[in-house]
C-alpha positions as CSV (number, residue, x, y, z in Angstrom):
1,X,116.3,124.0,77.9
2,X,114.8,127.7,79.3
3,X,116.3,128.9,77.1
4,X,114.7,127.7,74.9
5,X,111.2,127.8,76.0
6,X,109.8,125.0,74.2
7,X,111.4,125.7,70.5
8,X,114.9,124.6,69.8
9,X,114.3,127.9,66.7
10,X,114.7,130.2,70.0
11,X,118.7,128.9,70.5
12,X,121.7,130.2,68.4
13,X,124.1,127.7,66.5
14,X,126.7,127.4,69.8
15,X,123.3,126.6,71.5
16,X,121.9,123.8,69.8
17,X,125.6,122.0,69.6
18,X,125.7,121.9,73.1
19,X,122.2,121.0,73.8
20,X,123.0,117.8,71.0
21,X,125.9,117.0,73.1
22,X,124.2,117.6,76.7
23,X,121.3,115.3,75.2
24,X,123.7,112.5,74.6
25,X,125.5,112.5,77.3
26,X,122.3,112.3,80.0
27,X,120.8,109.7,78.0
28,X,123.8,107.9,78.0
29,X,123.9,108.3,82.0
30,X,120.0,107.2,82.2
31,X,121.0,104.5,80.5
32,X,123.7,103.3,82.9
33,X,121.8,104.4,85.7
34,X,118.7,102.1,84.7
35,X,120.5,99.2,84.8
36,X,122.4,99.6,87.9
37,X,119.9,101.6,90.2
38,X,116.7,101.5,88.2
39,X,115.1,102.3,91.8
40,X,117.0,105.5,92.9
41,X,115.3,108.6,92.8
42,X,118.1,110.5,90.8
43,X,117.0,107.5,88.2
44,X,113.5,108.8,88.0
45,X,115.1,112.3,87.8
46,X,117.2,111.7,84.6
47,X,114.3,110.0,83.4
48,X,112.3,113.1,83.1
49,X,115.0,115.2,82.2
50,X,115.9,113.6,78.9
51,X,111.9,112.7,77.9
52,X,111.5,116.8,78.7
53,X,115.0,117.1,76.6
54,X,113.7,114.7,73.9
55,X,110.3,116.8,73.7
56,X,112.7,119.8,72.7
57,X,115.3,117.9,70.3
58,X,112.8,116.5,68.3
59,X,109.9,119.2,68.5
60,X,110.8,120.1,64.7
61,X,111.0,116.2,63.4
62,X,108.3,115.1,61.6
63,X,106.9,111.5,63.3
64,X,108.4,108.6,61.4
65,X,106.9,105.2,61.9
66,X,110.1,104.1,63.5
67,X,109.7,107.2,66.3
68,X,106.0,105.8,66.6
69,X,106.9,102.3,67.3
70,X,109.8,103.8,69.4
71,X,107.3,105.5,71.2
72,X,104.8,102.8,71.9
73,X,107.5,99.6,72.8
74,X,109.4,101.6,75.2
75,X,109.0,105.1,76.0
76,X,105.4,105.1,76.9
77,X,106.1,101.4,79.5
78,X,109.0,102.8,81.1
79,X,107.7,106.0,81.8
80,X,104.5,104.6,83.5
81,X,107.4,102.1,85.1
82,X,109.1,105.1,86.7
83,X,106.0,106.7,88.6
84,X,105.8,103.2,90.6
85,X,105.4,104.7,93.9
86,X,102.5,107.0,92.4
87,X,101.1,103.6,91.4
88,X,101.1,101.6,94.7
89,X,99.6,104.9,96.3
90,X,96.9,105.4,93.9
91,X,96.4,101.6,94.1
92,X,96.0,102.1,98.3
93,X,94.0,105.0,98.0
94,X,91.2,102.9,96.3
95,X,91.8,99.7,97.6
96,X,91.6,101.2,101.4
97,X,88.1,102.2,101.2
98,X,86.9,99.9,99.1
99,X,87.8,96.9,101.8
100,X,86.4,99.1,105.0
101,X,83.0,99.5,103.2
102,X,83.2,96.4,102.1
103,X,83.8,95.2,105.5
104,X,81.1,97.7,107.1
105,X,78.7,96.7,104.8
106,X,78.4,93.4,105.4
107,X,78.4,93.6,108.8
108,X,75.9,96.7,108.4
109,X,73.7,95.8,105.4
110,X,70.8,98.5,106.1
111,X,73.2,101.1,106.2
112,X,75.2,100.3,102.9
113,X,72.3,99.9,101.1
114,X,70.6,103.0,101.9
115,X,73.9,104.8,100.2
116,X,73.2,103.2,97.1
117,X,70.7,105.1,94.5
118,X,67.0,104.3,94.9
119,X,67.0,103.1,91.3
120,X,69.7,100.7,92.2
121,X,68.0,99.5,95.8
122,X,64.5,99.3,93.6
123,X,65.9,96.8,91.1
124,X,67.3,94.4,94.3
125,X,64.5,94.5,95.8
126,X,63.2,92.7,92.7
127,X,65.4,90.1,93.0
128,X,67.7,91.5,89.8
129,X,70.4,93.4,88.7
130,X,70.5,96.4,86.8
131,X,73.6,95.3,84.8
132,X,71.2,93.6,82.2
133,X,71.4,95.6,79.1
134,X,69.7,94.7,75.8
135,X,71.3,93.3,73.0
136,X,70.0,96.6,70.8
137,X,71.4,98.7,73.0
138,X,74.7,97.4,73.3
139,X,76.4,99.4,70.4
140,X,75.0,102.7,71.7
141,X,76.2,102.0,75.3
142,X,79.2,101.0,74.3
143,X,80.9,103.9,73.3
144,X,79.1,105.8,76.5
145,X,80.6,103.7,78.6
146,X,84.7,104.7,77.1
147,X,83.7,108.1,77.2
148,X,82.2,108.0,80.3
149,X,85.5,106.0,81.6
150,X,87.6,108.5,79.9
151,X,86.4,111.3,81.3
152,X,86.9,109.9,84.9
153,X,90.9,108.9,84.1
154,X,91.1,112.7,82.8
155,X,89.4,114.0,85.7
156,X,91.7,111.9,88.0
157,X,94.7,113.3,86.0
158,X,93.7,116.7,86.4
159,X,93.0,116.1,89.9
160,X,97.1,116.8,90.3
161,X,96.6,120.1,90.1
162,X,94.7,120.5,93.4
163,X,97.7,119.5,94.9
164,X,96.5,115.8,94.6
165,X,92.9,116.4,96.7
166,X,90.5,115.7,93.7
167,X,93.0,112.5,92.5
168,X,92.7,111.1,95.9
169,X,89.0,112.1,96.3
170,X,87.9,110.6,92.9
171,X,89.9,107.2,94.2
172,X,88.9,106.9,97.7
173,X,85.0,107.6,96.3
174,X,85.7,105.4,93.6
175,X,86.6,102.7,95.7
176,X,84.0,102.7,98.6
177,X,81.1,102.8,96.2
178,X,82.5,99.0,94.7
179,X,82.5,98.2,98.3
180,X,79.2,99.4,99.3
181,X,78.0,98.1,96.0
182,X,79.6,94.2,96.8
183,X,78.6,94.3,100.7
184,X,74.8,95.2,99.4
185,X,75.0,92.6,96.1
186,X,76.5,90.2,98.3
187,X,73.5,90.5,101.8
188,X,71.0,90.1,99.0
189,X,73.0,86.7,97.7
190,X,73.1,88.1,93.9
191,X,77.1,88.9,94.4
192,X,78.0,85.7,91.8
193,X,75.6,87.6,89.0
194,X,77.4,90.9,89.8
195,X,80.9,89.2,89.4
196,X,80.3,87.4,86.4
197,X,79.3,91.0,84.9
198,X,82.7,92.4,86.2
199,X,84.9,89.6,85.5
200,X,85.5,90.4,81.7
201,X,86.4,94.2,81.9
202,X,86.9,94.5,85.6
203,X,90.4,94.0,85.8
204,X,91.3,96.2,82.9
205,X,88.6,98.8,84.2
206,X,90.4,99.0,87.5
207,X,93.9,99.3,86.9
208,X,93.3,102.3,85.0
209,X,91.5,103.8,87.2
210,X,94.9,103.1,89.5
211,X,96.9,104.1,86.5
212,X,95.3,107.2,86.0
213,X,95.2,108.4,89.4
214,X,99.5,107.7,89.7
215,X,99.3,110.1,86.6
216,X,97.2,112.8,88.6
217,X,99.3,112.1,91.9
218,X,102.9,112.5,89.8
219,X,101.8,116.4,88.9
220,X,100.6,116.7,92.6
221,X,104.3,115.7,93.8
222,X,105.8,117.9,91.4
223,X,103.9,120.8,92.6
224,X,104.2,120.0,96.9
225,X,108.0,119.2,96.4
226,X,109.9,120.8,92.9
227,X,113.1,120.0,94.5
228,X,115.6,122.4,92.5
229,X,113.7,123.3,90.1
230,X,110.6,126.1,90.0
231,X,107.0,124.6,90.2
232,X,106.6,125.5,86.7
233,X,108.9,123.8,85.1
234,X,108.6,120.4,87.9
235,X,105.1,120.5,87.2
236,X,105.8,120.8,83.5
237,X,107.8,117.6,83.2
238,X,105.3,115.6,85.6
239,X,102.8,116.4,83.0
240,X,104.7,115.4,80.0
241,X,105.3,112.1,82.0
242,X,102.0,112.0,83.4
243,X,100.3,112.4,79.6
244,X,102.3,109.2,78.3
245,X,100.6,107.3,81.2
246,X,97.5,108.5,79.4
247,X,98.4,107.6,76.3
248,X,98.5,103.7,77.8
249,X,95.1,104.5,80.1
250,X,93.1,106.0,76.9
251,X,93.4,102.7,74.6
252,X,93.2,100.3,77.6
253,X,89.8,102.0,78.5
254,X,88.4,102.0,75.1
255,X,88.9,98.2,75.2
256,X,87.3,98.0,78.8
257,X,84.6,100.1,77.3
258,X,83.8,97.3,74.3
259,X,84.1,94.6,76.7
260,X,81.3,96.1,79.3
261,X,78.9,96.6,76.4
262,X,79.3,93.6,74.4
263,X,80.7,90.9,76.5
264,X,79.9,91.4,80.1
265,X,76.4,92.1,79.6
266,X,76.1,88.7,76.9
267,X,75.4,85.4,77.5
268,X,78.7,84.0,77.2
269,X,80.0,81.5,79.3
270,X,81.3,83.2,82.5
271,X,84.8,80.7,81.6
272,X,85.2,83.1,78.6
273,X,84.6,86.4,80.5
274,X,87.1,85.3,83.2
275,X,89.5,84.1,80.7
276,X,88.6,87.7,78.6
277,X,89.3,89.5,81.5
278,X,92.6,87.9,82.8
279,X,94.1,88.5,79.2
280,X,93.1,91.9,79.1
281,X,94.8,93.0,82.2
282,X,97.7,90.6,81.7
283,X,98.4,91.8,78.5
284,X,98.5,96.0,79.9
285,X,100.6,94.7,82.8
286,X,102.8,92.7,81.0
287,X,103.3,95.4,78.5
288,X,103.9,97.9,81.6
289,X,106.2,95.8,83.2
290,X,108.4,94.4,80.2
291,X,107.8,97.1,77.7
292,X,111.6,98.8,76.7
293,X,113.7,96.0,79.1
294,X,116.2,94.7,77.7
295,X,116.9,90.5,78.3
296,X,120.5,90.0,76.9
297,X,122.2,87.2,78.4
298,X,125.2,88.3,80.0
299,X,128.3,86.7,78.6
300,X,129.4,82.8,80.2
C-alpha cells in the first residue's frame, strides 16, 4: 500500500494481483478474528488495515447504492465499535469534571455562580432561564445551533493532532461548565425548568460530544504510540477511522440541532421531550452497537 501512495494507477499489473489477493486474504482474517477475539488489539489492527486497504482498492469505483448502504449498515458502526476504549476515555474525560463541579457547586454556590457569564447570573437573578427562545426565532436558531455543535465535534476531532491536549481540554471544559451550570440552576431551585429543556436533545447532544472526542483521541494514540508503523502513515489510518465516526457525529448533531430549536424550547409536554430524547439516543446507540453484527443461530 506505499507503494502505492494513495492511487492503485501508481502499481504495475504483478502489483495490483497481489494487492487483490493480500485484500482478501486480511479481510478474511478480520473476519475470523471478529468473531473469536472481537476485543484483541491485533482485532482493532486488521480493522484498520483493511478499511485503509479498502480506501485504496476501491479509490477508482464509482459509489453504487449498494457500496452506500454498505457503508452506512456496517462499516461506519463497527468502525466507531472498534475505537471503544477511545470512547469510555472521552466519556471519563467529561464526565469527571462535570460531577466534581457539580459536587463543588452545590456545596459552594457563590463560587459556581460567579463562573457563569453575567448575562446568564442576570437572567437567575430574575427568577428565569435564558433557554426561552421565541417561537419566530426558532428556524433561524436552529440551524446555529448544528453548526455551532458541528464546529465543536470538529474542533474535538482535530484536537488529535495536539497529541490529544485540545480533545481532552475541549471535554474536560465541556463538562465542568454543565456542572457549574446544574449546581447554580439547581441552588436557585429552577434545575426541573433546565432539565426539561435538556431532556429532548440532551442525550443525543452529549454522546457526540463523547463520540467525537474518541475520534480526536484515536489520531492522538496513533501519533504517541505508531507501533510498527511511521507516524504518518498510523496517524493516517486513525484519521480515516476517525472521519467515519464523523460521518455518524455530523447527522446525529444535525438532529440534536432541530430538536434544541424546535422541541426543547416548545411547550410540549415534558412526557414527549423525555420520550423524544430517549429515542434519539437509543436509536444512535443501538445503531453503534448492532450496526454490521451478525445474529445467525448457530446450528442445534
Amino acid at each position: 500500500m506505499q507503494d502505492a501512495r494513495g492511487r492503485v494507477a501508481r502499481l504495475d499489473a504483478d502489483e495490483v494481483l497481489e494487492l487483490g489477493r493480500l485484500y482478501r486474504v486480511t479481510t478474511s482474517d478480520l473476519a475470523v478474528a471478529r468473531r473469536d477475539f472481537p476485543q484483541d488489539q491485533a482485532t482493532e489492527r486488521l480493522n484498520d488495515l483493511v478499511a485503509a486497504a479498502h480506501a485504496l482498492v476501491y479509490s477508482e469505483s464509482p459509489t453504487s447504492g449498494r457500496r452506500l448502504r454498505t457503508l452506512v449498515s456496517s462499516e461506519l458502526p463497527r468502525s466507531v465499535r472498534a475505537g471503544w476504549r477511545f470512547i469510555l476515555v472521552s466519556f471519563l474525560a467529561l464526565a469527571i469534571p462535570l460531577f466534581a463541579t457539580l459536587a463543588i457547586g452545590i456545596l459552594l454556590p457563590e463560587i459556581a455562580a460567579a463562573a457563569l457569564p453575567a448575562e446568564t447570573r442576570a437572567h437567575l437573578a430574575e427568577r428565569r432561564l435564558w433557554t426561552d427562545i421565541p417561537e419566530g426565532f426558532r428556524p433561524v436558531l436552529g440551524p446555529l445551533i448544528i453548526v455551532n455543535n458541528v464546529q465543536v465535534a470538529i474542533a474535538a476531532l482535530a484536537g488529535g493532532l495536539t497529541a490529544g491536549a485540545l480533545t481532552l481540554y475541549i471535554l474536560g471544559t465541556n463538562g465542568a461548565f454543565l456542572g457549574t451550570v446544574l449546581a447554580v440552576v439547581q441552588s436557585y431551585g429552577m434545575s426541573g425548568g433546565l432539565l426539561a429543556f435538556t431532556a429532548a436533545h440532551g442525550p443525543l447532544e452529549l454522546s457526540c460530544i463523547v463520540l467525537s472526542g474518541a475520534a480526536g483521541l484515536r489520531v492522538a494514540w496513533a501519533l504517541l504510540r505508531p507501533g510498527d508503523r511511521s507516524r504518518r502513515d498510523a496517524a493516517r489510518l486513525a484519521g480515516a477511522q476517525a472521519v467515519r465516526i464523523m460521518f455518524v457525529v455530523v447527522p446525529a448533531l444535525g438532529v440534536a440541532g432541530l430538536l434544541e430549536g424546535f422541541l426543547s424550547p416548545s411547550d410540549a409536554p415534558l412526557a414527549i421531550k423525555i420520550a423524544a430524547g430517549l429515542v434519539a439516543g437509543t436509536l444512535l446507540w443501538g445503531y453503534i452497537l448492532l450496526g454490521g453484527r451478525s445474529f445467525k443461530r448457530s446450528a442445534a
